[in-house]
Each structure stands twice: as structure tokens, then as C-alpha cells.
C-alpha positions in Angstrom: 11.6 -84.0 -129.1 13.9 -86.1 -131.8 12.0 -88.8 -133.6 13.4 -92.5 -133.2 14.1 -92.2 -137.0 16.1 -89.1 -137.1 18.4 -90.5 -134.4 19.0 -94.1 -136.8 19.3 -92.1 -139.9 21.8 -90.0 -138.3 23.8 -93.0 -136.8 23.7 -94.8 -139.9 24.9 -92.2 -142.5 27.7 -91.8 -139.8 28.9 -94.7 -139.6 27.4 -96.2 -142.8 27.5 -100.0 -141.8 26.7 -101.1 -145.7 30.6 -101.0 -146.2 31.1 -103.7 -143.4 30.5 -107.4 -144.0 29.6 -108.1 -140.1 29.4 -110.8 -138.0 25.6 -109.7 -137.3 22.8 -106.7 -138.2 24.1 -102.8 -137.6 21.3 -100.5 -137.3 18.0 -100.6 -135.0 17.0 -104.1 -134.0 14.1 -103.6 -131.8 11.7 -100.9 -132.0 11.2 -98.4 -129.6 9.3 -94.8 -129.2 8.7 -92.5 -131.9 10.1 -90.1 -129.9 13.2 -89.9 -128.0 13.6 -87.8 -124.9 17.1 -89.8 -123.3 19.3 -92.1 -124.7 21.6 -94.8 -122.8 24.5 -96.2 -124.5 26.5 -99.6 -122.8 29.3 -101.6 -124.3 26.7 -104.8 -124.6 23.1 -105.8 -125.0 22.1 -107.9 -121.8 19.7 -107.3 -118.8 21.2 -105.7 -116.3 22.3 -102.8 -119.2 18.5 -102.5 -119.8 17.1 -102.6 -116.4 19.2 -99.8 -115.7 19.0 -98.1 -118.6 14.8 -98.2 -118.1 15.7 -96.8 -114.4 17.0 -94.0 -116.3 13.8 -93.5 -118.2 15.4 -94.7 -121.6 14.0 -94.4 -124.9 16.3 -95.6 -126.5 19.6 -97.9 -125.7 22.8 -97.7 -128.2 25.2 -100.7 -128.4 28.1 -101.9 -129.3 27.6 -105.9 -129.3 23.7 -106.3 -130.2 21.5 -108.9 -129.7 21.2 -111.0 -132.9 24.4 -112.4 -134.5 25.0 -114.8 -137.3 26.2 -117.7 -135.1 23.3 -117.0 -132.9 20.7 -119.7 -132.2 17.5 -118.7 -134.3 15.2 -119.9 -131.7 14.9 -117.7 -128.6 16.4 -119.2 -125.3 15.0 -117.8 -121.8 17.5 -115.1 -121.2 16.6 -113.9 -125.2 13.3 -113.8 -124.2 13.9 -111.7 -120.7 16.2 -109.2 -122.6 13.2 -109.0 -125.3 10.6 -108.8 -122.7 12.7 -105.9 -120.7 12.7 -103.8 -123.6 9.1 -104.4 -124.7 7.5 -103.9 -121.3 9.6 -100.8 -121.0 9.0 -99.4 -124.5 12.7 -99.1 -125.1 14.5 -99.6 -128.6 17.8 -100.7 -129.2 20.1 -100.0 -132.0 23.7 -101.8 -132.2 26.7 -100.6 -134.1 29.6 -103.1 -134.3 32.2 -103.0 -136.6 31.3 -99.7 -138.2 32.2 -98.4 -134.6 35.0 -100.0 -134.3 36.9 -98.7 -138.0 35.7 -95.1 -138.0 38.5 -92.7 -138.5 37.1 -90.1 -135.8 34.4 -91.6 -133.4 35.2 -95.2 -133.3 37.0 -97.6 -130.5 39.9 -97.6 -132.3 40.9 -93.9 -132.9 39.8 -92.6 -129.6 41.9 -95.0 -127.9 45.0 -93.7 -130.0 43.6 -90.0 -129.1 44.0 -91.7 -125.5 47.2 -92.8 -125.6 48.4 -89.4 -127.3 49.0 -90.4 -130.9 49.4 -87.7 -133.0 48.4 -89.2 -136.5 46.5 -92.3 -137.7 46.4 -94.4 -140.1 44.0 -97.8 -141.4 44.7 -101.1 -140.3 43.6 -104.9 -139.8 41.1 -105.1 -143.1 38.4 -107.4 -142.2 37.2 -108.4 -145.6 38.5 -105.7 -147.1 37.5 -102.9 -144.6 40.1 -101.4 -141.8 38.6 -102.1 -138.5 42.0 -100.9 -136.6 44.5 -98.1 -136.8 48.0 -97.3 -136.7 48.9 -95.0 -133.9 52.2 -92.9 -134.6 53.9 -90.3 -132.0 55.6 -87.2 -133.1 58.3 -88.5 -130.8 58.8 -91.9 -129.8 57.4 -93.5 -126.0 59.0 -95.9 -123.6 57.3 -99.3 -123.8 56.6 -98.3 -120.0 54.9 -95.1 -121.2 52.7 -96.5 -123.6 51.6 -99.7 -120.9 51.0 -96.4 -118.5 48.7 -94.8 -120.6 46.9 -97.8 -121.6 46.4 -98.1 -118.2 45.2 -94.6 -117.8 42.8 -94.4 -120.8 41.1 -97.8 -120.1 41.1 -97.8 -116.4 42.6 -100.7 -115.8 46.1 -102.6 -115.9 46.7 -104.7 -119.4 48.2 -107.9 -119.6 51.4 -107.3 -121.6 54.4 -109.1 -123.3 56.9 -105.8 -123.1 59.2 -107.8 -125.7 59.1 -105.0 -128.1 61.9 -102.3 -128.8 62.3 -100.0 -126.0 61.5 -96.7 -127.6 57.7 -97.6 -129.7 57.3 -95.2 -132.5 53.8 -97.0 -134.0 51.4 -99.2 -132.2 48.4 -101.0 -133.8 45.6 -101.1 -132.5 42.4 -103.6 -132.4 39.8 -103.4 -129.8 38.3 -106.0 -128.6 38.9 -109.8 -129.5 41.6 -108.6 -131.5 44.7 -110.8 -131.4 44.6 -112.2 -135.1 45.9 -109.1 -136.1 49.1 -109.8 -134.2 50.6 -110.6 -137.6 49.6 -108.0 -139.4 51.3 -105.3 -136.6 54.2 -107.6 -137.3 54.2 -107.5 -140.9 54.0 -103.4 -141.0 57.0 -103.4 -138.9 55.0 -102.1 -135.8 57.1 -101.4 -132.5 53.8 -102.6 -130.5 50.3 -103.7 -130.5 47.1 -103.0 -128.4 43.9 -105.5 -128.4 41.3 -106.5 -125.7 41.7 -110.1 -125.4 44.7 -112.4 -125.8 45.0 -116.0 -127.5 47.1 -118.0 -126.2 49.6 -118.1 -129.1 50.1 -114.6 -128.6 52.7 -114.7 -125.9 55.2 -116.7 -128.1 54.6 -115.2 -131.0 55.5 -111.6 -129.8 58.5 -112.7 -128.3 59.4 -114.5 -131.3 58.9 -111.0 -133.6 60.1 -108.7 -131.0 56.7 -106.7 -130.7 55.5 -105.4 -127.3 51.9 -107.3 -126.9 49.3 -105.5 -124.9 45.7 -107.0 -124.0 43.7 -104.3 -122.4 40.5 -105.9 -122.1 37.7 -106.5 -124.8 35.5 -104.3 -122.5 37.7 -101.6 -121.4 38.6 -101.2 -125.1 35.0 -100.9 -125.9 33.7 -98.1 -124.1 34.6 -95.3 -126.4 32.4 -95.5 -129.5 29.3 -96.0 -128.1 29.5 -93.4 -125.2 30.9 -90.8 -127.9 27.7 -91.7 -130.3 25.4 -91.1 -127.0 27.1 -87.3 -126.7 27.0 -86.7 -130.5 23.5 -87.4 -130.2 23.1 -85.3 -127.3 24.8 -82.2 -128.5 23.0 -82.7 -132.3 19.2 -83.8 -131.0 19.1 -82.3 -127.4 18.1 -85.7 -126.0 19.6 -86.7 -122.5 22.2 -89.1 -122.7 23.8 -91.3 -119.7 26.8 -94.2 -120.3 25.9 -97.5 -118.5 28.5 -99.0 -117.3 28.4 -102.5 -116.3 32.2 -103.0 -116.1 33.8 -106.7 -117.1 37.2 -108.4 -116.2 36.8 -109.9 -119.8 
């Protein structure tokens, strides 16, 4: 079976989180096996994702939010320490991939959701301190704002809050999974017929009326899904391991 290493390495020269200046560390944050034998992937790092995913006989659990961010606390609170405890007493590691995940061109959040939604061509958007974390979807042929809402809808499984105060026919959409809705402005400055995030801010509802953009919040977590579960079947089809998606679904 795949060592633990090969697995990271691979991850990493894919994603290559260096060229990110995140909001916490990409890579493997706790130790696990040397050798893998099934992977879980999940959209978060909490307990319920790990008791499942040692149900499942995990070696190793891939994640889109981590454990340890910048703002965090650097003394361990209780449920830190039960989340640590989980995956020590069940030898599990855990590696967590953020904003890498989020701005690759061909496996990330971003560009599979404008696969989704049947986009034809991409482009970079939304630099976060200087790297795209976002696309710009574009049709061959333009969509109905009800079209595009419908296969949000479809692709996250689950029906987005919108503002449908767009144009009627949406040529290019940008997109921003997750807590996305400072980019807004910058859909709106590239002349954008609509725009697709996981959560709204309040401010969003008049400021997309105001610019004539259709706003769509699809959920941080149904926006999130797509990364990670494709890294768990890349890893699959290159290693051999067993790979199951987790999900533990939220409103949010």
C-alpha cells in the first residue's frame, strides 16, 4: 500500500499551497500511518467527520477547512482536544487544503462548480493577495437567470438564496465558493451578468440591485464539496487506496 508521504507529496505538488498566503497551514497537520489503505475526504475538520470516517477504517482524512487557523486560540479548548484525541486513538492523519483547493484551474471548488453549471471556458478571478481564488464562468451561448439558479440548484443540491436583479440572458458568472461575498465588487467591476458565492453579507442584497447583477448564495458548504471529494478519487485512481466522501451536510 501507498505510504502517507507519497499521498502529501502528491497533494501538495498539485495544488502547491506555497503560492497562497492563507488564512492557516495547507498540508498534513496531524500525523497518521505510514501506510495508507482508505482515505475519507469531508468539507470540514470536526468530530462527527472523524468518528465516521474511523467507522470507515480511515487512514487518512483530507479536508477542506483544517484544524489550526491563524485567528485560532493557541491553547487547546475541549472540543480541540476530543477532535485531537479522535484522531490519535484511532491512528488517523489529517491533511487540509484550503485555498489552494479553492483557485485550481481543474480540481478545485471553483472550476468544478462552473463544469456544474455547464460553462464552457474559464477564466481567474477574485485575487486574494495576489492569487485567483475564483473563476469566471462563460457559456458558448447565453442562460436565463432562471437557468443558471436551476442548475445551481442542481449541482449543489440545494435551493440558493438569490437576488435575480441581473440581466435576463447571463453570459459570465463569477464565482467564489464559500464565504465569498467581498468579491461582489469585483463581478461588478468585470462587467459580470451574475455571481455565485456560499454565504451572503448583508450588504449584498442592495448592492446587486443597485449594479444590476443577479446575486446567488448557494451555501458555503454545498459550494464546498467538490475539491476535496475529487482529491479523494484522484488519489484513488493514482494510489489504489479506498476512498469514501463524508458527508455531514450544513444549512450554513
Amino acid at each position: 500500500m501507498p505510504q502517507l508521504k507519497s499521498l502529501i507529496d502528491h497533494l501538495d505538488a498539485l495544488l502547491d499551497p506555497g503560492r497562497f498566503d492563507d488564512f492557516g497551514p495547507n498540508g498534513l497537520q496531524v500525523p497518521g500511518p505510514d501506510e495508507v489503505h482508505v482515505v475519507a475526504t469531508g468539507v470540514s475538520a470536526h468530530a462527527e467527520l472523524f468518528e465516521r470516517a474511523a467507522q470507515l477504517g480511515a487512514d487518512l482524512v483530507v479536508v477542506h477547512h483544517g484544524l489550526f487557523w491563524d485567528h485560532g486560540p493557541r491553547a487547546l479548548d475541549a472540543a480541540a482536544k476530543r477532535r485531537l484525541q479522535l484522531l490519535f486513538d484511532h491512528d488517523i492523519g489529517l491533511a487540509a487544503y484550503h485555498l489552494p483547493l479553492d483557485g485550481h484551474p481543474e480540481v478545485g471548488n471553483n472550476a468544478l462548480i462552473a463544469q456544474g453549471i455547464g460553462a464552457t471556458s474559464t477564466e481567474p478571478f477574485a485575487p486574494h493577495r495576489g492569487q485567483p481564488i475564483g473563476v469566471v464562468a462563460r457559456f458558448d451561448q447565453p442562460i436565463t437567470r432562471d437557468e443558471l439558479l436551476a442548475r445551481t440548484e442542481h449541482v449543489t443540491g440545494r435551493a440558493p438564496l438569490a437576488f435575480p436583479t441581473g440581466p435576463e440572458r447571463v453570459h459570465g458568472v463569477g464565482i467564489v465558493s464559500g464565504a465569498g461575498s467581498d468579491y461582489l465588487g469585483d463581478a461588478i467591476d468585470r462587467g459580470l451578468d451574475a455571481f455565485i458565492t456560499g454565504e451572503p453579507t448583508e450588504r449584498v442584497m442592495a448592492t446587486a440591485r443597485e449594479a444590476h447583477i443577479t446575486f446567488v448564495a448557494a451555501g458555503h458548504y454545498a459550494t464546498e464539496t467538490f475539491g476535496v471529494r475529487r482529491l479523494g478519487e484522484l488519489l484513488a485512481e493514482r494510489f489504489g487506496v479506498r476512498h469514501e466522501f463524508v458527508d455531514v451536510p450544513n444549512p450554513i
